[in-house]
mmCIF file of the C-alpha atoms, coordinates in Angstrom:
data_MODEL
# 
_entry.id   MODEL 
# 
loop_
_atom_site.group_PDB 
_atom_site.id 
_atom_site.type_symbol 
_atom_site.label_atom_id 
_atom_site.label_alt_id 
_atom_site.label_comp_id 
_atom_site.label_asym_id 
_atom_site.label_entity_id 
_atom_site.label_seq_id 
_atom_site.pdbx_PDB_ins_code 
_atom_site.Cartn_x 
_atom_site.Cartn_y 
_atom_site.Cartn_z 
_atom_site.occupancy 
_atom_site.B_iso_or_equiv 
_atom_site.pdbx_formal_charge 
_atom_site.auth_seq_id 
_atom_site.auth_comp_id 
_atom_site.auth_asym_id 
_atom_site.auth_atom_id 
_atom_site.pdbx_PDB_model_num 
ATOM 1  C CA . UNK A 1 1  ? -7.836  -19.899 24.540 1.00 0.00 ? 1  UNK A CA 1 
ATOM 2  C CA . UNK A 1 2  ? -11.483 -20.089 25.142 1.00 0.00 ? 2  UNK A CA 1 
ATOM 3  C CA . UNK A 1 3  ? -14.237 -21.238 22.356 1.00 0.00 ? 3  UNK A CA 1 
ATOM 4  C CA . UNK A 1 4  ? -16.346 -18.399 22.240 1.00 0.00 ? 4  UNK A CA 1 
ATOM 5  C CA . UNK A 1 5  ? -16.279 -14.526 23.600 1.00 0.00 ? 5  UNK A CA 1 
ATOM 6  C CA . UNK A 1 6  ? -17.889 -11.718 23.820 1.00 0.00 ? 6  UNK A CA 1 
ATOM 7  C CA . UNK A 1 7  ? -18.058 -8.127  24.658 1.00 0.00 ? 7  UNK A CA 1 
ATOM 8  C CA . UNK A 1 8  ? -20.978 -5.851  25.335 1.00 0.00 ? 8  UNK A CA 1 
ATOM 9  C CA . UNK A 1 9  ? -20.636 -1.890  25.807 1.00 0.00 ? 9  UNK A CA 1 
ATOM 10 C CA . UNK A 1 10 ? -24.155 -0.559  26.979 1.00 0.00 ? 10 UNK A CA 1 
ATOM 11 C CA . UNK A 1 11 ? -22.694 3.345   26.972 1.00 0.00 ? 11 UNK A CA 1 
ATOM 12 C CA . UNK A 1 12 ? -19.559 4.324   26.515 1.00 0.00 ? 12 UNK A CA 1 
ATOM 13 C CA . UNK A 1 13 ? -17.851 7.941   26.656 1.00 0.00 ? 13 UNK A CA 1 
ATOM 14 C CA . UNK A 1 14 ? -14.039 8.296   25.931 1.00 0.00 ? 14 UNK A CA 1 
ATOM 15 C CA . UNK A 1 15 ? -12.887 12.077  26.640 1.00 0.00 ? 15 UNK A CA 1 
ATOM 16 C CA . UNK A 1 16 ? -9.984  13.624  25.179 1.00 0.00 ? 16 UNK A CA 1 
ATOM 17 C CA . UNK A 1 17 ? -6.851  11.956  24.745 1.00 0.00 ? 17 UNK A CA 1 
ATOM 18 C CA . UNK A 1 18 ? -8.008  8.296   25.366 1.00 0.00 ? 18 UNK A CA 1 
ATOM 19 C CA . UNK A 1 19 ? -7.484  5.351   24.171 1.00 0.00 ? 19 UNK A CA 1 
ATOM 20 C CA . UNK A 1 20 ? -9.143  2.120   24.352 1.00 0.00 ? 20 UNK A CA 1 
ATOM 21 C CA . UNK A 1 21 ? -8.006  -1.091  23.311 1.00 0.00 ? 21 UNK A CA 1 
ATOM 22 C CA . UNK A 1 22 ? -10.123 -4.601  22.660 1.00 0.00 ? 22 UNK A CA 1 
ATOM 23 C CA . UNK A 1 23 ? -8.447  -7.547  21.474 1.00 0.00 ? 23 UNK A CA 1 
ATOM 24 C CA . UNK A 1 24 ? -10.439 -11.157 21.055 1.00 0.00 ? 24 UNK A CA 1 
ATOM 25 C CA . UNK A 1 25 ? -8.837  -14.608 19.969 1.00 0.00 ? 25 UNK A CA 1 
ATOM 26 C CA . UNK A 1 26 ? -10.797 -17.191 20.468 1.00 0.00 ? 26 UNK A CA 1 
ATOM 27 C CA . UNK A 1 27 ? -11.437 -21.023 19.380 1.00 0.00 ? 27 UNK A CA 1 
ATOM 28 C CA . UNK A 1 28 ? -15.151 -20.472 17.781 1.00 0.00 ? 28 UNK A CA 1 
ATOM 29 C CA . UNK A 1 29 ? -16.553 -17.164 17.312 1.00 0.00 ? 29 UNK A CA 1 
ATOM 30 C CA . UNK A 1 30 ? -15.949 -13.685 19.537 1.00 0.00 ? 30 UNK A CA 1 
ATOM 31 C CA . UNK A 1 31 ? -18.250 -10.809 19.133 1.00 0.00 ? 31 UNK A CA 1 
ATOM 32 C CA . UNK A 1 32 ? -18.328 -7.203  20.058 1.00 0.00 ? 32 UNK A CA 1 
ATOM 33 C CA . UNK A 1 33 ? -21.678 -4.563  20.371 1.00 0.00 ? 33 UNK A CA 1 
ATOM 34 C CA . UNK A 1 34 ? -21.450 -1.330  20.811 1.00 0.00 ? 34 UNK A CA 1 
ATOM 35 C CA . UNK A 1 35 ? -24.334 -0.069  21.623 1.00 0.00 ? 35 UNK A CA 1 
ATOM 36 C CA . UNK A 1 36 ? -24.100 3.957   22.194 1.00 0.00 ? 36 UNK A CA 1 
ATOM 37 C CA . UNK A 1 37 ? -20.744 5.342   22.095 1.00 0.00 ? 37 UNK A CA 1 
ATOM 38 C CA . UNK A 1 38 ? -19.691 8.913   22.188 1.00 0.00 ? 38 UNK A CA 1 
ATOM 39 C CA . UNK A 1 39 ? -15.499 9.844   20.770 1.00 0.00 ? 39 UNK A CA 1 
ATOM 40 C CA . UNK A 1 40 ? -14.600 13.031  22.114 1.00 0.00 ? 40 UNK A CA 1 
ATOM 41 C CA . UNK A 1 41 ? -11.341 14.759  20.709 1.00 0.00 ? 41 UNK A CA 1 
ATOM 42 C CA . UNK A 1 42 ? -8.130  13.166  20.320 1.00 0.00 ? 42 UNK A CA 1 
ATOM 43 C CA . UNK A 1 43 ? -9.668  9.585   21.116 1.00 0.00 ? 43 UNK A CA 1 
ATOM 44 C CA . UNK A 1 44 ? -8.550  5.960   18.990 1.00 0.00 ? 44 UNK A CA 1 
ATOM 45 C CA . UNK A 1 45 ? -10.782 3.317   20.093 1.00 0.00 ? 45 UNK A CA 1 
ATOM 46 C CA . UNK A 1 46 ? -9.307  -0.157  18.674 1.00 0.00 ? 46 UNK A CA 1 
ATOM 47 C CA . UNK A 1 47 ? -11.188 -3.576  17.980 1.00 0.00 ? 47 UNK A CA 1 
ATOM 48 C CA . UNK A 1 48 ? -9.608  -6.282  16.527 1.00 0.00 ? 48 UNK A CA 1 
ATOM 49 C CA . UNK A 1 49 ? -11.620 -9.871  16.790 1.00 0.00 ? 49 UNK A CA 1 
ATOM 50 C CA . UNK A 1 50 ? -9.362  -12.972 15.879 1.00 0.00 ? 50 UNK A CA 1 
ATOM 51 C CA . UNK A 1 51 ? -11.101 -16.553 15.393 1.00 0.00 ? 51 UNK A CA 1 
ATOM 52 C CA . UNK A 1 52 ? -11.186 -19.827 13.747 1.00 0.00 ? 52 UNK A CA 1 
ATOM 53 C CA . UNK A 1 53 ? -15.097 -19.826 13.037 1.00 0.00 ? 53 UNK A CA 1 
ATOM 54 C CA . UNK A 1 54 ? -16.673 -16.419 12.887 1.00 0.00 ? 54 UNK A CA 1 
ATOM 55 C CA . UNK A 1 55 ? -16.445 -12.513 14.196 1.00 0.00 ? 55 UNK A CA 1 
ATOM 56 C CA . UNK A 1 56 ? -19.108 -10.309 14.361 1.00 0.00 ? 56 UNK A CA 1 
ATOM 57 C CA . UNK A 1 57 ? -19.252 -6.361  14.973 1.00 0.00 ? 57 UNK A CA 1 
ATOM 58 C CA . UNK A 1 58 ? -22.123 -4.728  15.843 1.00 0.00 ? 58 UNK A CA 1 
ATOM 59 C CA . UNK A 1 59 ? -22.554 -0.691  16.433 1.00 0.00 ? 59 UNK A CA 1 
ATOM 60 C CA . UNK A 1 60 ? -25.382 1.001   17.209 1.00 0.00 ? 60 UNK A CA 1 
ATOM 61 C CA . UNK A 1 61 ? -24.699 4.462   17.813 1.00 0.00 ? 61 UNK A CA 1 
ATOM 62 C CA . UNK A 1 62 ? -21.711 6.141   17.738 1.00 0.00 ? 62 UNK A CA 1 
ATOM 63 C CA . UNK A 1 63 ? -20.904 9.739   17.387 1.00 0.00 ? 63 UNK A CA 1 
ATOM 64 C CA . UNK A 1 64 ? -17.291 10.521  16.916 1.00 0.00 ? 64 UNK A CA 1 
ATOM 65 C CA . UNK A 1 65 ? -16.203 13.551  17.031 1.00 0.00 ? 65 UNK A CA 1 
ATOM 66 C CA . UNK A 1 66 ? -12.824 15.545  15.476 1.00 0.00 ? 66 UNK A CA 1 
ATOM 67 C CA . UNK A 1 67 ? -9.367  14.008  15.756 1.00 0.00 ? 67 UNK A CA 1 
ATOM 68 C CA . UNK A 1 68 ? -11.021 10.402  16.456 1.00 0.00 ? 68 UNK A CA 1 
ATOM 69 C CA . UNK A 1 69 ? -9.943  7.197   15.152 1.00 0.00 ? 69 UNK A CA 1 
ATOM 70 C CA . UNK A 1 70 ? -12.091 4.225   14.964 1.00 0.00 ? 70 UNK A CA 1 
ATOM 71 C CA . UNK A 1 71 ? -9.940  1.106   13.759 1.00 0.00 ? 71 UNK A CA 1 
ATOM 72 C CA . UNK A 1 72 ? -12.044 -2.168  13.489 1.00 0.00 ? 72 UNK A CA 1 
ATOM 73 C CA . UNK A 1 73 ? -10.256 -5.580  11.905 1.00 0.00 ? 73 UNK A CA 1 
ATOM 74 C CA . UNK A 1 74 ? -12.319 -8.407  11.767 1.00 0.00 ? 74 UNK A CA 1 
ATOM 75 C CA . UNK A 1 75 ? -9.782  -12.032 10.912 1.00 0.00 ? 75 UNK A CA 1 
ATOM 76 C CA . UNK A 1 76 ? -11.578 -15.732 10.903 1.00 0.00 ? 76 UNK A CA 1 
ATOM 77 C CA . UNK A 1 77 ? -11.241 -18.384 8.873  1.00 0.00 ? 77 UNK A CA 1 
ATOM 78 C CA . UNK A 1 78 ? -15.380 -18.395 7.900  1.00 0.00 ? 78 UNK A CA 1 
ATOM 79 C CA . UNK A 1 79 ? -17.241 -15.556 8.037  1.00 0.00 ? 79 UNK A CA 1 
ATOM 80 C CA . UNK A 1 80 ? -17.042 -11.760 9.523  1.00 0.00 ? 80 UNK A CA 1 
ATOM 81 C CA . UNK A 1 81 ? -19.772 -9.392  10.079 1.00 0.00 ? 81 UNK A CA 1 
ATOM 82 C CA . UNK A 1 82 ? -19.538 -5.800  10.435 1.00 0.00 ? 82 UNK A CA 1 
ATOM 83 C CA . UNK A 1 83 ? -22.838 -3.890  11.572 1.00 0.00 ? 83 UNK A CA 1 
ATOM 84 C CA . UNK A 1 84 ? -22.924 0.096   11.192 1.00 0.00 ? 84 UNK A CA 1 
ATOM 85 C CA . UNK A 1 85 ? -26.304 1.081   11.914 1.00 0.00 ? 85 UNK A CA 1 
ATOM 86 C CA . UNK A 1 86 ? -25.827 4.644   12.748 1.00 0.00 ? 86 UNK A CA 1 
ATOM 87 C CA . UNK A 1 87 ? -22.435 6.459   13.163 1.00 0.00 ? 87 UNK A CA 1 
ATOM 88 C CA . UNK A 1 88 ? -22.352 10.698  12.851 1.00 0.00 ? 88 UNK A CA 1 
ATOM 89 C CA . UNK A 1 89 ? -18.044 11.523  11.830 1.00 0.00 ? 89 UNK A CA 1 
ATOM 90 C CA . UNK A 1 90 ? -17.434 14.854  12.597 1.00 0.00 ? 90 UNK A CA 1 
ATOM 91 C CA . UNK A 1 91 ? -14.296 16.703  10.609 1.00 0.00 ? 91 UNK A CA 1 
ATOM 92 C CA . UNK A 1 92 ? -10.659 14.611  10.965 1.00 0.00 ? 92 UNK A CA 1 
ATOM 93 C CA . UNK A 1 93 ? -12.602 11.299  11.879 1.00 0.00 ? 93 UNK A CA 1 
ATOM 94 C CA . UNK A 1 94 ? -10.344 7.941   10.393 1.00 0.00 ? 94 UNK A CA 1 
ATOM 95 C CA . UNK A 1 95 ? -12.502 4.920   10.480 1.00 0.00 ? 95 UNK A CA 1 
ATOM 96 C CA . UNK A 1 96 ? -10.988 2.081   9.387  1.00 0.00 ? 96 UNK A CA 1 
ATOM 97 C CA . UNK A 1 97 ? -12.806 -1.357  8.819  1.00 0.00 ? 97 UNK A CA 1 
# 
């Protein structure tokens, strides 16, 4: 298990009927940004960060549109950070921090 990750998206489109998984465990601290993503239809995008010091999440801009699930679980022993800065839901959106 390493000490520290993390994951950058620059731009990321899911089309219909996708889904995308990202799972960190780490030693130290893991974090995710999201910097532009786009949900089409019938999408679940899944983070789940998983350390013994901290977890951060960081998005941007995301734009989800109907029948889309965002599922984001943050689980350290210190702190956890969760950044929205600007997110448009469409009808039937779940987003679950």
């Amino acid at each position: 298990m390493p000490s520290q990750l993390d994951i950058q998206t620059k731009s990321t489109t899911l089309s219909p009927n996708v889904e995308l998984n990202v799972e960190l465990e780490c030693r130290a601290s893991s974090s995710f940004k999201n910097d532009c993503t786009t949900l089409y239809p019938n999408v679940e995008l899944n983070v789940e960060l998983e350390c013994r010091a901290s977890s951060t999440f960081k998005n941007y801009c995301t734009t989800q549109y109907p029948n889309v699930k965002l599922n984001v679980e943050l689980e350290c022993r210190t702190s956890s950070s969760f950044k929205n800065y600007c997110t448009t839901l469409y009808p039937n959106v779940e987003l679950n921090v």
